[in-house]
N, CA, C and O atoms as a CHARMM CRD file, in Angstrom:
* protein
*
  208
    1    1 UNK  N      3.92600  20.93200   4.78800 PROA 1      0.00000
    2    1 UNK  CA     3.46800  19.76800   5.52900 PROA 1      0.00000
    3    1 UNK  C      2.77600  18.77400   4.59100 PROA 1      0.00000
    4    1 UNK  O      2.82900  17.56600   4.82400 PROA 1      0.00000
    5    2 UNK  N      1.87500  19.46900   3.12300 PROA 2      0.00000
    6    2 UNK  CA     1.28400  18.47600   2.50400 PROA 2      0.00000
    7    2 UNK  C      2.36900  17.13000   2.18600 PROA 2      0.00000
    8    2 UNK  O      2.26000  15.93200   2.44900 PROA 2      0.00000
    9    3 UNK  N      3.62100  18.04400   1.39100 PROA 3      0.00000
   10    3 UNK  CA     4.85300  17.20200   0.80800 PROA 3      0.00000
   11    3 UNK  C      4.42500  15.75600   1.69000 PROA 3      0.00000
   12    3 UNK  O      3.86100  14.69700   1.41200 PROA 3      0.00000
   13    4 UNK  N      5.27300  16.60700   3.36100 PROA 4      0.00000
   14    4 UNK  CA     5.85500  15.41100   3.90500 PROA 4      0.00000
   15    4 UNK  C      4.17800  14.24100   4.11500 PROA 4      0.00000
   16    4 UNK  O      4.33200  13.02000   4.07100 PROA 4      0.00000
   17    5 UNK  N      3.10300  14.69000   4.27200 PROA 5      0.00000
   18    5 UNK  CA     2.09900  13.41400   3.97900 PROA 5      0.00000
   19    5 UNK  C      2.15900  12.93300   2.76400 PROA 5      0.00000
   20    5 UNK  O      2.49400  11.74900   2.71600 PROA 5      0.00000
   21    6 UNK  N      1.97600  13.37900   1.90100 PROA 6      0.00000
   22    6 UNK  CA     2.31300  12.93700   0.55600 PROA 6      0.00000
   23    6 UNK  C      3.36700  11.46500   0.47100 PROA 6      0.00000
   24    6 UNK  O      3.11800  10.28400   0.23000 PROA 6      0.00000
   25    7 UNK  N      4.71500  12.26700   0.82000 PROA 7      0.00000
   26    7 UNK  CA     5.37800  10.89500   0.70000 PROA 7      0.00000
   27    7 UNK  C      5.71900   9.41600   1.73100 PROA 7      0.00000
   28    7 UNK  O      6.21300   8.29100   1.65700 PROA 7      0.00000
   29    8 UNK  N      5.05000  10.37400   2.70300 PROA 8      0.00000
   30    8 UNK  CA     4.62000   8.78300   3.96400 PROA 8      0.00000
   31    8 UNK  C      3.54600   8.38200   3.45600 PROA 8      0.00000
   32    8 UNK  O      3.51800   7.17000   3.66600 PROA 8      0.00000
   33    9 UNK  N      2.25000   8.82200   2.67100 PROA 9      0.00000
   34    9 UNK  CA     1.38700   7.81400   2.15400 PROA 9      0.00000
   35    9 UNK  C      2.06500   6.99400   0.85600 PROA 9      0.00000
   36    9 UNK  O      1.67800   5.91300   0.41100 PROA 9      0.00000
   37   10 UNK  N      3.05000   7.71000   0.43300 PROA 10     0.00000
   38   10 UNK  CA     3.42200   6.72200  -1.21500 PROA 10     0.00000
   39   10 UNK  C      4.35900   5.57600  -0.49000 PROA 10     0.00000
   40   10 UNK  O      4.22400   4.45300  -0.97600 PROA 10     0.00000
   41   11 UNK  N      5.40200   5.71100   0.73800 PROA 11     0.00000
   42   11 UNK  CA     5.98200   5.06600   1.23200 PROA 11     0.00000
   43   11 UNK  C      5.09400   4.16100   1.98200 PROA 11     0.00000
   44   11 UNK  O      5.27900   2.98700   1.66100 PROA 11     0.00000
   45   12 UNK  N      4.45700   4.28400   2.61200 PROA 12     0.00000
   46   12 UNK  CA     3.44800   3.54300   3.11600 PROA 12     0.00000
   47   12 UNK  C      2.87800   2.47700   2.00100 PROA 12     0.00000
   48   12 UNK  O      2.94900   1.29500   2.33800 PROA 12     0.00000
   49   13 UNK  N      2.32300   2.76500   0.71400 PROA 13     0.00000
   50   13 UNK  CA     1.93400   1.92900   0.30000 PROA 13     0.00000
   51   13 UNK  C      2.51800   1.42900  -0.84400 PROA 13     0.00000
   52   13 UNK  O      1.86100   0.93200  -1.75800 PROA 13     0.00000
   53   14 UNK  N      4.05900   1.56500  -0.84000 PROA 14     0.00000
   54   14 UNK  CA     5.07400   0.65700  -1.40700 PROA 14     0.00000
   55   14 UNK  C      5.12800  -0.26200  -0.43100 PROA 14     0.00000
   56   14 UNK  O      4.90300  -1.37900  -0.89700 PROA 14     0.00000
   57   15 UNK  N      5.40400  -0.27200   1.14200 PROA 15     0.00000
   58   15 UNK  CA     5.01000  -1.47800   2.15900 PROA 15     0.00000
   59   15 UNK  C      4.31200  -1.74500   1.61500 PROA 15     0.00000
   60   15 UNK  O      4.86600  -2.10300   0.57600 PROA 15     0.00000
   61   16 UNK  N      2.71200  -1.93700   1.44900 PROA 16     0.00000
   62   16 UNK  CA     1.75700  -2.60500   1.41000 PROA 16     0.00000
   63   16 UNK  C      1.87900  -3.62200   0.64000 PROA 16     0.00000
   64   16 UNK  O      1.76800  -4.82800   0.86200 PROA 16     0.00000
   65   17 UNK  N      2.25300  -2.69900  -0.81000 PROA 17     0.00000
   66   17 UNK  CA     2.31900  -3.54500  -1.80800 PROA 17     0.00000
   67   17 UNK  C      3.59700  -5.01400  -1.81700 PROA 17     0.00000
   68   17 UNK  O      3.69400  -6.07000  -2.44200 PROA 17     0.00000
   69   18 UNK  N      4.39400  -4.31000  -0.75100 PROA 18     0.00000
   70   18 UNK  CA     5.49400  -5.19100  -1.10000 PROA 18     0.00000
   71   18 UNK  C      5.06700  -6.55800   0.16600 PROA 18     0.00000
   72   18 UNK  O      5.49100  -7.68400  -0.09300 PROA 18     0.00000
   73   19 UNK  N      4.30700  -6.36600   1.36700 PROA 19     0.00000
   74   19 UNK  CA     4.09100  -7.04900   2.10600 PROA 19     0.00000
   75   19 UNK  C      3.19400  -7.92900   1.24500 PROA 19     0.00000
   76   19 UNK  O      3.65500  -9.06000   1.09600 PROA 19     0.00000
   77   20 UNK  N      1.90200  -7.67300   0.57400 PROA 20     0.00000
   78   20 UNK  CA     1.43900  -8.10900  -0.11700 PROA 20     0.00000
   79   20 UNK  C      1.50500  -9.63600  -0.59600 PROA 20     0.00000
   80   20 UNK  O      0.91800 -10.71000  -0.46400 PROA 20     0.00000
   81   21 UNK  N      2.98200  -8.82900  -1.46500 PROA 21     0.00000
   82   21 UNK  CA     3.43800  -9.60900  -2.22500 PROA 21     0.00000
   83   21 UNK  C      4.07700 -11.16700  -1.60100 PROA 21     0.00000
   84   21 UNK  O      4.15000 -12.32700  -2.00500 PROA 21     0.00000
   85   22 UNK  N      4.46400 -10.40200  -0.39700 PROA 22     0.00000
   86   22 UNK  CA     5.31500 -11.81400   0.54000 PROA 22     0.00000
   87   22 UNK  C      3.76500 -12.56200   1.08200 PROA 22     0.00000
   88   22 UNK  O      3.87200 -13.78800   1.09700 PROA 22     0.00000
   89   23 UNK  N      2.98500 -12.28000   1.32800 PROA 23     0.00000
   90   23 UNK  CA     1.67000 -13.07200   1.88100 PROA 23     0.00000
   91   23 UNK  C      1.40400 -13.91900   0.44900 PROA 23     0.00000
   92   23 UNK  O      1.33500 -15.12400   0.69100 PROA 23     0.00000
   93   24 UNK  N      1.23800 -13.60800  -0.95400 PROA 24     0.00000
   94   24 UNK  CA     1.02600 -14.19900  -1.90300 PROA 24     0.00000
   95   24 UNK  C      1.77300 -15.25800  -2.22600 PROA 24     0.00000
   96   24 UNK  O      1.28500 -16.30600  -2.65000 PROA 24     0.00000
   97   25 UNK  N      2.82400 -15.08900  -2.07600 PROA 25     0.00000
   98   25 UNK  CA     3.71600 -16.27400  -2.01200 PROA 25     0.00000
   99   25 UNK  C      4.06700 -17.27100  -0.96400 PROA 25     0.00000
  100   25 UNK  O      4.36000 -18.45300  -1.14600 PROA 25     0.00000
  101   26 UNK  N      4.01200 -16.77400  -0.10600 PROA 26     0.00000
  102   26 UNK  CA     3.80300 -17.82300   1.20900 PROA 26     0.00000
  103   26 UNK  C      2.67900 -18.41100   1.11400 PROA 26     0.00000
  104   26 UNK  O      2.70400 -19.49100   1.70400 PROA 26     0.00000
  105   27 UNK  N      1.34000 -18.09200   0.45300 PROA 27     0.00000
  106   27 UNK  CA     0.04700 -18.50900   0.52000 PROA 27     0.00000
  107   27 UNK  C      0.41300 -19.48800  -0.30700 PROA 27     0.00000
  108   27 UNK  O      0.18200 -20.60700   0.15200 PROA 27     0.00000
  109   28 UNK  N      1.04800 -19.45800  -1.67900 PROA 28     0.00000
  110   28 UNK  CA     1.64100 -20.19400  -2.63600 PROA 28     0.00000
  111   28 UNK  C      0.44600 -20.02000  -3.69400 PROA 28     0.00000
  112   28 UNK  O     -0.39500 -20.77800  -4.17700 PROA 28     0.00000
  113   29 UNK  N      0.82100 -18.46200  -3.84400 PROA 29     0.00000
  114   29 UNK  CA    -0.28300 -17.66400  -4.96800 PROA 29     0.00000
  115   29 UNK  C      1.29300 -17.26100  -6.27700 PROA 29     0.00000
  116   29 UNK  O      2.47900 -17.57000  -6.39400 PROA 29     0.00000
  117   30 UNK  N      0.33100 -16.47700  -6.94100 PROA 30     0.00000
  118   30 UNK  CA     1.29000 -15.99300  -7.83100 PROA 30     0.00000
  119   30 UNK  C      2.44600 -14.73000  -7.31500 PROA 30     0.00000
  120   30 UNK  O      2.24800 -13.82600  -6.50400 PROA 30     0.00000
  121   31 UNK  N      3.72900 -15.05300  -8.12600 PROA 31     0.00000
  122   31 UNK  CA     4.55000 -13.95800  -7.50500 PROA 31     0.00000
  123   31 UNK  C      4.60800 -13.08500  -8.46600 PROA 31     0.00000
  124   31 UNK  O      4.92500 -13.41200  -9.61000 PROA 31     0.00000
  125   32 UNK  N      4.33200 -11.95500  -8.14700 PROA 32     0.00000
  126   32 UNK  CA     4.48400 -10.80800  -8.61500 PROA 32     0.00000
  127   32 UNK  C      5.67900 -10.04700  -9.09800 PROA 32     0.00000
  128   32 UNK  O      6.74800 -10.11600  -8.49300 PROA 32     0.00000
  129   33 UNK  N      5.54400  -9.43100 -10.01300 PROA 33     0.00000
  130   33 UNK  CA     6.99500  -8.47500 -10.12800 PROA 33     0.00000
  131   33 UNK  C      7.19300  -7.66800  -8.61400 PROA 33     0.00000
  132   33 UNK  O      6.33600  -7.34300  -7.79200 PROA 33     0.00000
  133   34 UNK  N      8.94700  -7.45400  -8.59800 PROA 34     0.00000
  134   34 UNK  CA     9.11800  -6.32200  -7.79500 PROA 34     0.00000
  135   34 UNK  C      8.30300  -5.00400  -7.58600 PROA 34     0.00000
  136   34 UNK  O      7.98400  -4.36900  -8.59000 PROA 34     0.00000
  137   35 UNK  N      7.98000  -4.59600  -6.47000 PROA 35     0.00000
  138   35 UNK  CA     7.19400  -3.22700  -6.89500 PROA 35     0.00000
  139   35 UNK  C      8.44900  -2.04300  -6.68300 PROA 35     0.00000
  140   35 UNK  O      9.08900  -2.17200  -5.64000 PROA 35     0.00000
  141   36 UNK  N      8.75600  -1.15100  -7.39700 PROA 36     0.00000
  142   36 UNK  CA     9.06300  -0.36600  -7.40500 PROA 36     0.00000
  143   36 UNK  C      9.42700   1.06100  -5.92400 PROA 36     0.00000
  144   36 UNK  O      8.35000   1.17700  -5.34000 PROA 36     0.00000
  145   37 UNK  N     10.12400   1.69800  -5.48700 PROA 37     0.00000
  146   37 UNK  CA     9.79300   2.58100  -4.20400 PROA 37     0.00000
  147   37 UNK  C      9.17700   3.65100  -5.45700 PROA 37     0.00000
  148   37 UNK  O      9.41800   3.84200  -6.64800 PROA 37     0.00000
  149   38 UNK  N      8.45200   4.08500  -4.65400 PROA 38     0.00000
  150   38 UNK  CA     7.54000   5.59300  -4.97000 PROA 38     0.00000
  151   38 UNK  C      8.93000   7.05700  -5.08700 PROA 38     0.00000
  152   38 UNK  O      9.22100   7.98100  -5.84600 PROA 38     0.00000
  153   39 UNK  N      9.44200   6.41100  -3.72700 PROA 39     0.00000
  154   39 UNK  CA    10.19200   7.77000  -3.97700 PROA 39     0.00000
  155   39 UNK  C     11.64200   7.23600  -4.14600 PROA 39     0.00000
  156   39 UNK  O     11.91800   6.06500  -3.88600 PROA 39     0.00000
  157   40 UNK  N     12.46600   8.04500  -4.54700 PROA 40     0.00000
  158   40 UNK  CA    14.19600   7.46700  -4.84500 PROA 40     0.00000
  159   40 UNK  C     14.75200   7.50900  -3.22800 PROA 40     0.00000
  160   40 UNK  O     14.72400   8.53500  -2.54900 PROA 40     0.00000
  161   41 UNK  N     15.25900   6.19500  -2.74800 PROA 41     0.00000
  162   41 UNK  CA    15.74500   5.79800  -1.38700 PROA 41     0.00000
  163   41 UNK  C     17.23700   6.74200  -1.56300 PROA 41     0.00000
  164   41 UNK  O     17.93400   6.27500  -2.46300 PROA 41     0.00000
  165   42 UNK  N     17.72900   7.73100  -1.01200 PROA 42     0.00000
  166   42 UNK  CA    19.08500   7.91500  -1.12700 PROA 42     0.00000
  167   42 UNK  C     19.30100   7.52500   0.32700 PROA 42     0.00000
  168   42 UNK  O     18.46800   7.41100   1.22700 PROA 42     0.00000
  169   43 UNK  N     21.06900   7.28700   0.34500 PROA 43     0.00000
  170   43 UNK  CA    21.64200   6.54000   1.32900 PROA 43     0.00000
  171   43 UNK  C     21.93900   7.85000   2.59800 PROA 43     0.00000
  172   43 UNK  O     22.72700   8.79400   2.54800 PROA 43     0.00000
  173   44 UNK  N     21.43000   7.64000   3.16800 PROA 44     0.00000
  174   44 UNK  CA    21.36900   9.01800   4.78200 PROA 44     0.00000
  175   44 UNK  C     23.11500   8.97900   5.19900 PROA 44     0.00000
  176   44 UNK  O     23.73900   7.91800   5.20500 PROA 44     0.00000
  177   45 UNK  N     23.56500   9.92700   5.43600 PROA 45     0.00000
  178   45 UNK  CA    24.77600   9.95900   6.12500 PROA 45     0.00000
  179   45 UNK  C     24.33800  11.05900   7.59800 PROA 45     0.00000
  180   45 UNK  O     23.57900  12.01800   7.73700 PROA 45     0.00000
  181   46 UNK  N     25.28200  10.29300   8.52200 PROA 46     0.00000
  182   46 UNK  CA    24.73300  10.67700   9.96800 PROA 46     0.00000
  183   46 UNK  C     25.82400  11.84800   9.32500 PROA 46     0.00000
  184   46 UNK  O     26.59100  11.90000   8.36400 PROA 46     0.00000
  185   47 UNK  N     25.35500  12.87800  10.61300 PROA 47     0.00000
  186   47 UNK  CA    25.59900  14.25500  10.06900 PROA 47     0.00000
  187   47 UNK  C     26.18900  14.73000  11.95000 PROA 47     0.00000
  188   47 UNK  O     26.48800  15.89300  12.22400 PROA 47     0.00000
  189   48 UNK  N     26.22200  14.06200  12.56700 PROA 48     0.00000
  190   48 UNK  CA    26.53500  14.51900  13.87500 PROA 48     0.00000
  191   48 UNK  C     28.56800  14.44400  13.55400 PROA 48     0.00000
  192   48 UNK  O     29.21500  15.29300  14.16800 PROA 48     0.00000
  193   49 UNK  N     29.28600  13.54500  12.72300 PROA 49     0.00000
  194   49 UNK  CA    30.51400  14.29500  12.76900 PROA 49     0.00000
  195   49 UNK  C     30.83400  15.50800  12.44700 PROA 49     0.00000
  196   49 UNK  O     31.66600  16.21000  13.02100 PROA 49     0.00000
  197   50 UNK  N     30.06500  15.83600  11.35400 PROA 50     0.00000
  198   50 UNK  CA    30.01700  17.14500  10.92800 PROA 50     0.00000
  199   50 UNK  C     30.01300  18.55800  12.19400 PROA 50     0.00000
  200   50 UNK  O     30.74000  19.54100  12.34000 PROA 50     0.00000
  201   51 UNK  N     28.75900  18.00800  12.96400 PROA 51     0.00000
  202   51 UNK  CA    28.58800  18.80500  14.01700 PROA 51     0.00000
  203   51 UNK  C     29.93000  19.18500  14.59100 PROA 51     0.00000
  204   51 UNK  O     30.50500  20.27300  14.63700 PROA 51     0.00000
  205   52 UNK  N     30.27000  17.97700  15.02000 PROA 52     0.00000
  206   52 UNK  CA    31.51000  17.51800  16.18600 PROA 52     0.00000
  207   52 UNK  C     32.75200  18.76100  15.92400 PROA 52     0.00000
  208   52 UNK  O     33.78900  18.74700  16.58900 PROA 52     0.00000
């Protein structure tokens, strides 16, 4: 169970950072580099044909 908090807080605050970033620039502050995801996004495949 730690894992899965673990990576909803790192995911969580790749949002932050990335919302952040869009308020800074709309404010017409400095833009920042891209931030990075915390964890590697792989692409989900629905798994219910499999079932089928």
């Amino acid at each position: 169970m730690r894992d899965v908090v673990e990576v909803v807080r790192a995911d969580e605050a790749h949002h932050r950072d990335v919302n952040h970033g869009f308020a800074n620039e709309l404010a017409g502050g400095p833009v920042a580099e891209p931030v990075p995801a915390a964890w590697p996004h792989e692409e989900l495949l629905p798994q219910w044909k499999q079932a089928a």
